[in-house]
Structure formats: structure tokens, C-alpha cells
C-alpha positions in Angstrom: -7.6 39.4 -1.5 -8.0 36.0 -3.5 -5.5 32.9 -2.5 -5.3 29.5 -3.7 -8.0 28.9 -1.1 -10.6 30.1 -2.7 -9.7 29.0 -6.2 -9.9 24.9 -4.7 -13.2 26.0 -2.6 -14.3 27.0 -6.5 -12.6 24.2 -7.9 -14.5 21.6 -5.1 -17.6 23.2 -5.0 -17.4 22.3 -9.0 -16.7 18.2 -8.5 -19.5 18.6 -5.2 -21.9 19.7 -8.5 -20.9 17.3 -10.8 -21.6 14.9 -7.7 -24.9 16.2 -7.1 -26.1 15.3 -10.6 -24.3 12.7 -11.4 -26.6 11.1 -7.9 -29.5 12.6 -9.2 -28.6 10.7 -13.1 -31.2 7.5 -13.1 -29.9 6.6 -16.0 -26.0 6.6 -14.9 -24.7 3.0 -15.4 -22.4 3.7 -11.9 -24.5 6.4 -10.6 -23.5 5.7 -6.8 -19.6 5.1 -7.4 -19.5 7.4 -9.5 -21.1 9.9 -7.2 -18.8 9.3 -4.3 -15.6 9.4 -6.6 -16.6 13.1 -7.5 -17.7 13.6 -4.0 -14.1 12.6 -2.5 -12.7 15.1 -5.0 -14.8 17.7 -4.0 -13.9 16.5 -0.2 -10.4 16.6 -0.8 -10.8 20.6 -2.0 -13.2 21.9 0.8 -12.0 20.1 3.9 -8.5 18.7 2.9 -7.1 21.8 5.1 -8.6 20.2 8.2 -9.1 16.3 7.9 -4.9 16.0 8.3 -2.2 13.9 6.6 -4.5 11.0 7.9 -7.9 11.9 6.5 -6.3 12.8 3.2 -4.6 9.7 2.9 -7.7 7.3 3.3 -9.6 9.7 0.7 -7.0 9.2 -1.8 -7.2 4.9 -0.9 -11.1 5.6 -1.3 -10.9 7.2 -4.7 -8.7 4.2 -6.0 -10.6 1.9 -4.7 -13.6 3.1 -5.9 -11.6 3.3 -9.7 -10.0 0.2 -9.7 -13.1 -1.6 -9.1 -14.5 -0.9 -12.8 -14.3 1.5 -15.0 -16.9 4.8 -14.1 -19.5 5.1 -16.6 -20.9 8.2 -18.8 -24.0 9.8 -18.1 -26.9 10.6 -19.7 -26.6 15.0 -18.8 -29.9 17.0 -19.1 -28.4 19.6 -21.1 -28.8 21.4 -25.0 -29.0 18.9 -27.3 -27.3 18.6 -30.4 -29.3 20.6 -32.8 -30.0 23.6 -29.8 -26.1 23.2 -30.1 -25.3 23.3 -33.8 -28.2 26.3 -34.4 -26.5 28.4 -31.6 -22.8 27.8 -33.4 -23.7 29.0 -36.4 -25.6 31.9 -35.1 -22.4 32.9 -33.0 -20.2 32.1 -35.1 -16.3 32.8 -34.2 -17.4 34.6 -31.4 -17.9 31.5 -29.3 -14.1 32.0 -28.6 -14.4 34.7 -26.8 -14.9 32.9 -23.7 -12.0 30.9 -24.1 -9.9 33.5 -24.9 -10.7 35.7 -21.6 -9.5 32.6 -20.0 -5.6 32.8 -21.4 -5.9 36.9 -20.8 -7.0 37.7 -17.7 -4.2 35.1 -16.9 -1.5 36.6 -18.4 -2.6 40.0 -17.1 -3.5 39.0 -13.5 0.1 37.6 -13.4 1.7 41.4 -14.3 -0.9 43.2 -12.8 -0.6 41.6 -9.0 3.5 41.9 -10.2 3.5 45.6 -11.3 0.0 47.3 -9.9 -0.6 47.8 -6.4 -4.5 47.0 -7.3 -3.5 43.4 -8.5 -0.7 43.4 -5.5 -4.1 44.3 -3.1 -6.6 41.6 -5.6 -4.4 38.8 -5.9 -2.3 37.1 -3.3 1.4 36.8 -3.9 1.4 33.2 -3.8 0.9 31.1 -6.5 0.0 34.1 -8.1 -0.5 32.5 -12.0 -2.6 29.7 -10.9 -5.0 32.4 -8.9 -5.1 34.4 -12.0 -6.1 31.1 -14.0 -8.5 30.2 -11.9 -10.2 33.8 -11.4 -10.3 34.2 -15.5 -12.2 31.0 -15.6 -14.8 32.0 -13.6 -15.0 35.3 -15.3 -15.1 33.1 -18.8 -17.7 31.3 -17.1 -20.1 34.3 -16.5 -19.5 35.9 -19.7 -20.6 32.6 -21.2 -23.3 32.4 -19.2 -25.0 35.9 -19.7 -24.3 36.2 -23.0 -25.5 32.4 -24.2 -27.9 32.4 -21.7 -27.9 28.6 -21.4 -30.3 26.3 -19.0 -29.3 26.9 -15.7 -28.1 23.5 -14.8 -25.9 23.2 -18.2 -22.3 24.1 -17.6 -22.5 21.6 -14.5 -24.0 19.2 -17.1 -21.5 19.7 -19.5 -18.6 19.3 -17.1 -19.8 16.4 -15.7 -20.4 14.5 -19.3 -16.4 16.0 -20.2 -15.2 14.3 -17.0 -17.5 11.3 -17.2 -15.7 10.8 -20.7 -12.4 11.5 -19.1 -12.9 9.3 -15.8 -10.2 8.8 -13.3 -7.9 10.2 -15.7 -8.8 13.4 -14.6 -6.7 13.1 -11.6 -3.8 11.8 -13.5 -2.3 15.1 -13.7 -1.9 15.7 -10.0 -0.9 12.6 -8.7 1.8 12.4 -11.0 2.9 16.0 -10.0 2.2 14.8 -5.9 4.9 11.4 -6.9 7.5 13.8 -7.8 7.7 15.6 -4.9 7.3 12.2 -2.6 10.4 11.2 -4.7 12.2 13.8 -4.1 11.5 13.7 -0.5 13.0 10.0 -0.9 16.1 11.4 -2.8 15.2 9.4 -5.5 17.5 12.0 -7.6 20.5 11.0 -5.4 19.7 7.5 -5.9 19.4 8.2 -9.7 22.4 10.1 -9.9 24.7 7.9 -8.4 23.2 4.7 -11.0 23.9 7.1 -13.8 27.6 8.5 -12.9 28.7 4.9 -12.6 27.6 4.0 -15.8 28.0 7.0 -17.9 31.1 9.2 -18.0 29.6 12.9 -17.1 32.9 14.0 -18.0 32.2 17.1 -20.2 29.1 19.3 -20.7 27.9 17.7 -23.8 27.6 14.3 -22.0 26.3 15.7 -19.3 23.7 17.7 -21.1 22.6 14.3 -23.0 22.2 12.3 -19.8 19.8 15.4 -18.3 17.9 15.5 -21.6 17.7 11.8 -22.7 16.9 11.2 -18.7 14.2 13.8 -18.4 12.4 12.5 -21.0 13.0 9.0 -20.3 11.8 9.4 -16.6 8.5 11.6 -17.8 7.9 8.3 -20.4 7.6 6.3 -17.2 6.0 8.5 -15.1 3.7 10.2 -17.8 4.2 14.3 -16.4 7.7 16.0 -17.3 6.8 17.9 -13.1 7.2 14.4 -11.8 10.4 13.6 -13.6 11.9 17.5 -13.2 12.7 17.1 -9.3 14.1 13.5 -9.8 16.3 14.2 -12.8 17.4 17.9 -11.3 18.8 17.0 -8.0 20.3 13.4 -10.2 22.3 15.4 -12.5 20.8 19.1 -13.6 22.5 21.0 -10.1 25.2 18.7 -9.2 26.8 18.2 -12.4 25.1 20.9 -14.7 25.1 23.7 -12.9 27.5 23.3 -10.3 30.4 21.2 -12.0 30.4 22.9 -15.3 28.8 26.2 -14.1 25.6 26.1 -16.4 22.9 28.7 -16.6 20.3 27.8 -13.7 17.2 29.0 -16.5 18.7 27.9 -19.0 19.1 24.7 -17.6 16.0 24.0 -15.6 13.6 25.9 -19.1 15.4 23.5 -21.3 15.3 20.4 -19.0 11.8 20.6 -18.8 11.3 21.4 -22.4 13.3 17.7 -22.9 10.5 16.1 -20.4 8.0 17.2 -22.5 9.3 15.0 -25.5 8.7 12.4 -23.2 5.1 13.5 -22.4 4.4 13.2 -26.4 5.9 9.4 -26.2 4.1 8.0 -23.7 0.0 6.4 -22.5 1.1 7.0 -19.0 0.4 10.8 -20.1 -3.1 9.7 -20.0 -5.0 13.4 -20.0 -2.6 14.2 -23.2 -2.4 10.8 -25.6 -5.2 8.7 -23.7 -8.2 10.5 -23.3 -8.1 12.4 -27.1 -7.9 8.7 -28.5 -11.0 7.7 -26.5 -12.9 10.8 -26.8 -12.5 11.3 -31.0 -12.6 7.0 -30.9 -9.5 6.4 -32.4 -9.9 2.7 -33.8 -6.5 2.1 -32.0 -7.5 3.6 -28.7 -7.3 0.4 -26.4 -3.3 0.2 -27.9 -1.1 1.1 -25.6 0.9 3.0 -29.0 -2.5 4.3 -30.2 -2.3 6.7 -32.8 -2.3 9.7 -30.9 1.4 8.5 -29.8 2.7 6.9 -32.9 1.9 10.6 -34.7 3.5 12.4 -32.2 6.6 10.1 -31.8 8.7 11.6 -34.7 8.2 15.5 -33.6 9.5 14.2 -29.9 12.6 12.8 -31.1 13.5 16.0 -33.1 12.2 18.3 -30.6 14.6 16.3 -28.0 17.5 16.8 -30.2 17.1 20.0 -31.1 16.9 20.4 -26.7 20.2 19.2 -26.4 21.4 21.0 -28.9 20.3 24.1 -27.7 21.2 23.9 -24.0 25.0 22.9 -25.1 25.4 25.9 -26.9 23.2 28.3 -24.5 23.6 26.8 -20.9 27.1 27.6 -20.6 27.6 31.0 -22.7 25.6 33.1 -20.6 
């Protein structure tokens, strides 16, 4: 049966790879640093079982440390090079998406099949079932790829590590956002947050209430950059004590919508650094070192509608069903 054990020992043998060569890179500007950064990952996926609370802790200081020092450069990846690159697209064609789009399907249908098969049930473990099922059609995107394209050996490794060499730290954004959210909920940080907000706004009727949720969900995801971080803050603040169990709310309506609200934020801020950071750098946006770089300024105007339109629609949904 596959767990969400073997999809980090896949995931950490990746960063161990993109290690490897990135030690191996003469011409890397921060070949060493950069080499233990992606090593710690990779640490942090094989052995962060075993090393303890403790020994996960001091990895995590190491990888900031070894961030915050400098910025990590790019490589120089042995790998196709443009030309090999451009001849084999139009040769292909549309059918390069075919790789990509095994990844979305074998998804979708690992989810139902472990649900409503007893193969899947007996393939895929009922835990974090979806994220298995990601992982697993990756890998199967992977070896299509690779038999079909039949690339240099080394260059799916290469190419990874110049797409996270571009990216950088930011590549861990993601997840330590995600990891703050539940630490703040551990904290009851939403109490906290709930409490400041009752005494300063009346929660006296749904629509008000609904406002607060919304306009706070996205508010908190602007400061924290990831709508999961600010979910389990801005739930337990105001989403099931005033929501849900003063004015009876629908709990999926609710919690679907809320996050839907969070994401407005996502679009609004550079803490989102893997959505409105990294695109900036990597299509070098003139604006890119702005903290408002285009990417944001563009996507601004959609938020704010998209956030109305999420009030809107969980007043007039959350508490009629």
C-alpha cells in the first residue's frame, strides 16, 4: 500500500538529487550553501521521522541561516539546450501536455478510486489520500516523460534544480506558512483574534458576521501570504463560534467560502511569494524588486470583486441550507 511516507521519501530523494548536482556544479556562484540548503530539505523528508522535535528544529534554524545569509544563486545545469529544446517542441507539438495532464488525472481518479474500489482501497492508504494520489501521478508523469522524450539521463534532476535555483528559498514558503497556522492555532491565536474583533465590531447579525469572516480571512492571508495559515486563526476567531454556532450557518458552506475569501488575499499580497513573487522574477518583470510589482497591482481589482462576490454568496447560501 502507498502512504504519505513514501511520497516525502520520493519527494526527499528529489531535493538529495538536486543536492548532488548542485555540489557537483563548478560553476554554481553558492555551490556549497546552496548544496546543504537542498541537502537539509532532503534531510528533513528521509529522516525527519527519527531525528525528533529537536533535530527538526535545528534543521529548520540551519535552512534559515543558511538563507538569510545571501541570496542562493542559479546554476549553470548540464541539460538540453535551447535549440535541442525548441526542435523537440515543435516536433511534439501539443502533445507535450500529455504529461502534465496525467498529473491532474491520475489525481482525481486515485482520490475515487481508493474511495469507491477496493483495488484503490488496497493501492492507496486512506490517509491523506489526494496528496498520495498527487504525488503517485507525478511520478507516473515523470516516466511517461521520460520514455517517450527519452531525454539525457541526468535532465529532469537538472531541470528541477535550475526551476528551484530560480525559485530559491521561496520554495519552502508554502509550508512554513501552512506549519504557522497550525502553531497559531495551538496558541489560540483565533481566541485571541476573536475576542479583539467582538469588542470592536458588532457581530450582531449574519451579514456582519459574514463580513468580519471574509474581510478577516483575507486580511490575515495578506499578512501571512497562504489563505491555510489564516483558515485555522480566523475559524476558531469567528467562523464556529459566531458563524456556525450563533447563527446556525452551513459548516461547508462556511469553511468552502471562507477559504475562497482567503484566497483574495493570496492575489493581494508579496508575502504569497511562490504565487506573485517568483512569476515576477522568473518572466523579469521590470517591477519585480517592488513590493506591489505588477503581478499584484494586475491581480488587485479581480480580488476585491472576487471578495465581494464571497460575501455575497455565503449570506445568501450559509444559512438557507
Amino acid at each position: 500500500m502507498i502512504t504519505l511516507d513514501h511520497a516525502y521519501l520520493v519527494v526527499g530523494l528529489m531535493f538529495l538529487a538536486f543536492s548532488v548536482l548542485t555540489l557537483l556544479d563548478r560553476e554554481h556562484p553558492t555551490r556549497i550553501r546552496s548544496a546543504l540548503f537542498w541537502g537539509l530539505i532532503a534531510a528533513s523528508m528521509l529522516v525527519g521521522t527519527w531525528i525528533g522535535d529537536l533535530g527538526n528544529g535545528l534543521l529548520v534554524l540551519g535552512l534559515v541561516v543558511l538563507a538569510g545569509v545571501r541570496k542562493l544563486g542559479v546554476g549553470k545545469p548540464t541539460t538540453t539546450t535551447p535549440v535541442e529544446r525548441e526542435a523537440r517542441a515543435v516536433q511534439h507539438g501539443n502533445w507535450l501536455f500529455v504529461p502534465a495532464l496525467i498529473v491532474p488525472l491520475v489525481a482525481v481518479g486515485g482520490t475515487l478510486a481508493a474511495k469507491y474500489t477496493a483495488f484503490g482501497a488496497w493501492l492507496i492508504s486512506d490517509a491523506q489520500t489526494t496528496l498520495i494520489a498527487l504525488g503517485l501521478g507525478c511520478v507516473i508523469a515523470l516516466a511517461v516523460a521520460w520514455a517517450w522524450l527519452k531525454p539525457p539521463p541526468t535532465a529532469p534532476f537538472q531541470e528541477g534544480r535550475r526551476l528551484v535555483d530560480s525559485i530559491g528559498w521561496a520554495v519552502l514558503l508554502p509550508q512554513m506558512l501552512a506549519s504557522l497556522g497550525a502553531v497559531f492555532l495551538m496558541a489560540d491565536v483565533g481566541g485571541v483574534v476573536g475576542e479583539l474583533i467582538s469588542s470592536t465590531v458588532p457581530l450582531t447579525t449574519p451579514l456582519m458576521a459574514v463580513i468580519a469572516y471574509c474581510v478577516g480571512m483575507a486580511a490575515f492571508t495578506v499578512i501571512m501570504g497562504n489563505a491555510f495559515a489564516a483558515f485555522p486563526v480566523m475559524t476558531a476567531a469567528i467562523g464556529l463560534p459566531v458563524l456556525i454556532h450563533q447563527f446556525d450557518g452551513n459548516v461547508a458552506i462556511v469553511c468552502a467560502i471562507g477559504m475562497l475569501a482567503g484566497f483574495c488575499g493570496t492575489l493581494m499580497t508579496p508575502m504569497a511569494a511562490n504565487f506573485n513573487v517568483v512569476p515576477a522574477n522568473l518572466l523579469e518583470l521590470p517591477d519585480r524588486d517592488s513590493p506591489l510589482n505588477g503581478v499584484i497591482r494586475a491581480q488587485i481589482p479581480t480580488a476585491l470583486v472576487m471578495l465581494a462576490v464571497n460575501i455575497l454568496l455565503m449570506f445568501f447560501l450559509a444559512f438557507r441550507f
